[in-house]
C-alpha positions in Angstrom: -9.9 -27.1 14.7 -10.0 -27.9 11.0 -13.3 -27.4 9.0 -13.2 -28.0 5.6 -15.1 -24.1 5.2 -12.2 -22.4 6.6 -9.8 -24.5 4.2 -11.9 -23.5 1.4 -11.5 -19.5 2.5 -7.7 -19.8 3.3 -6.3 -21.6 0.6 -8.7 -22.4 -2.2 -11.0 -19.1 -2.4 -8.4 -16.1 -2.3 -6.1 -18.5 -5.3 -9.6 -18.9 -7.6 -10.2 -15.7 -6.9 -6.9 -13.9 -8.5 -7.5 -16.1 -11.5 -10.6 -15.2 -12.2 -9.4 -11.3 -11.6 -6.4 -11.7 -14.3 -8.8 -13.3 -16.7 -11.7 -10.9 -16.7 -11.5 -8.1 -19.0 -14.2 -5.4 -18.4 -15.5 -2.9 -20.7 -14.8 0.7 -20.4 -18.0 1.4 -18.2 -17.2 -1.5 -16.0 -14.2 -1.8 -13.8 -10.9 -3.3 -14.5 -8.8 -5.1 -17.5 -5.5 -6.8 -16.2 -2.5 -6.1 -18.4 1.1 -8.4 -17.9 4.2 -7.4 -19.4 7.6 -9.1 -18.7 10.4 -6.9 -17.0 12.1 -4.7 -19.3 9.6 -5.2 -22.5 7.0 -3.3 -23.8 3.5 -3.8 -25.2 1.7 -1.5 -27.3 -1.8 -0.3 -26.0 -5.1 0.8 -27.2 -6.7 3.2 -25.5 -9.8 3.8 -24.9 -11.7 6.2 -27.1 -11.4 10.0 -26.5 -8.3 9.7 -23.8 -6.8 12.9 -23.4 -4.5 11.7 -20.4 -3.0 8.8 -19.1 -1.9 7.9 -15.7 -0.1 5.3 -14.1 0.0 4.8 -10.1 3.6 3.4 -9.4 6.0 4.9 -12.5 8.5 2.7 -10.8 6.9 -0.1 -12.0 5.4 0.9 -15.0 6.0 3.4 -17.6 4.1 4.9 -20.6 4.5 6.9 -23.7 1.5 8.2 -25.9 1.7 7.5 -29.7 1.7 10.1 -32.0 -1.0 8.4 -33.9 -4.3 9.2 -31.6 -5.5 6.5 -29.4 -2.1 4.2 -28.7 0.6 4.1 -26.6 3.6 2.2 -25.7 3.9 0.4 -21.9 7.3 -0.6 -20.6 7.6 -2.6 -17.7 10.3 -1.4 -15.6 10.1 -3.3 -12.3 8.4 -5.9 -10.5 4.9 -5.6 -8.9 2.0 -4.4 -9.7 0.4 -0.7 -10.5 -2.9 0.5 -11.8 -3.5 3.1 -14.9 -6.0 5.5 -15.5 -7.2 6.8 -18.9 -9.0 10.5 -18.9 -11.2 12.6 -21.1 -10.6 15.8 -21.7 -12.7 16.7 -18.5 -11.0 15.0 -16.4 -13.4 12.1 -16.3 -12.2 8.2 -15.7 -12.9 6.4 -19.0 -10.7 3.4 -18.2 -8.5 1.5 -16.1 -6.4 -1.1 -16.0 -3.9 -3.3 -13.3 -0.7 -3.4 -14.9 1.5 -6.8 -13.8 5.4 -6.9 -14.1 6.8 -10.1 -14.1 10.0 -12.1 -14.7 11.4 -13.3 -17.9 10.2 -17.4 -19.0 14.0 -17.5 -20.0 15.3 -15.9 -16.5 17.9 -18.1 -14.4 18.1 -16.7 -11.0 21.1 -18.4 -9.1 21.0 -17.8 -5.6 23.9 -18.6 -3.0 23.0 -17.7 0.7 22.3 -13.9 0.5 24.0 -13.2 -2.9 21.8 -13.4 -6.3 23.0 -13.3 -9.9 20.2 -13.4 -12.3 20.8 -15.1 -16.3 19.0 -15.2 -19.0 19.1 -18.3 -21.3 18.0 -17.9 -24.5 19.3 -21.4 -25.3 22.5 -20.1 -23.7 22.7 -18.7 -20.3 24.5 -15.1 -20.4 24.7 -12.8 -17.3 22.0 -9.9 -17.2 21.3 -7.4 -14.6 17.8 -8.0 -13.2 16.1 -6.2 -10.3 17.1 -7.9 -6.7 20.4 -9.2 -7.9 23.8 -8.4 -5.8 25.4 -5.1 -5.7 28.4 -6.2 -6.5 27.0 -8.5 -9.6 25.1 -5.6 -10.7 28.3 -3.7 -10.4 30.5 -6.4 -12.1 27.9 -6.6 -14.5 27.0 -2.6 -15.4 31.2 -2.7 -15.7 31.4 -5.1 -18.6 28.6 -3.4 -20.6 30.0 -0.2 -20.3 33.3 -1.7 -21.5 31.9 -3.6 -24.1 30.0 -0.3 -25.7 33.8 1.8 -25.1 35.0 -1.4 -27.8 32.1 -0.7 -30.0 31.7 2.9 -30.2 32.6 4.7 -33.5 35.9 6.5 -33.6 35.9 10.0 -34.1 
């Protein structure tokens, strides 16, 4: 039987409720910040004072590398989904975490044909690029021309 309650908790609470989570930043003391970066980019990061260590849950969808200069670091998205990230003191002690988001490209043009998937981006023009999920045999084709093109371009010795 429908009852406008239980539409409420299906379909309009759990939505509200991830919106809310991926526009609340918390303080250090507090819980969580949300982070998004786009497949294949990177953001630069502040960490949180007196990190000593980093760690990140999934390193298949995230990665990280600590800046020279104390107190930043570089994040690269490197496939979808989502991951958390843990910044330590030099006791071991959590002093801040964060859920890390991949997500597609706004320029990405996904072209799908029964099973088979070829992924573009268009940037005003569409060019074929290798994106997570696409076709073997696209990536293949794909991974084939780029290596060619690089052969044409590389310096003579």
């Amino acid at each position: 039987m429908f009852s406008l309650r239980s539409f409420f908790l299906q379909l309009i609470l759990p939505p509200a409720a991830l919106l809310l989570g991926t526009i609340m930043a918390f303080d250090r003391a507090g819980a969580t910040e949300s982070i998004t970066v786009k497949l294949d980019q990177a953001k630069i990061i502040q960490l949180p004072e007196g990190t000593s260590t980093v760690i990140v849950g999934n390193p298949g969808v995230a990665d990280v590398t600590l800046l020279k200069k104390k107190g930043r670091m570089v994040l690269t998205a490197k496939g979808f989904g989502e991951t958390n990230m843990l910044a330590l003191d030099a006791q071991g002690n959590s002093i801040g975490e964060s859920i890390v988001r991949v997500v597609a490209a706004d320029n990405a043009l996904i072209v799908q044909r029964g099973l088979e998937r070829e992924s573009y981006s268009c940037n005003p023009r569409c060019q074929p690029t290798v994106t997570l999920g696409d076709t073997g045999r696209y990536l293949q084709e794909a991974a084939g021309q780029v290596q060619q093109r690089n052969t044409f371009s590389a310096p003579v010795r």
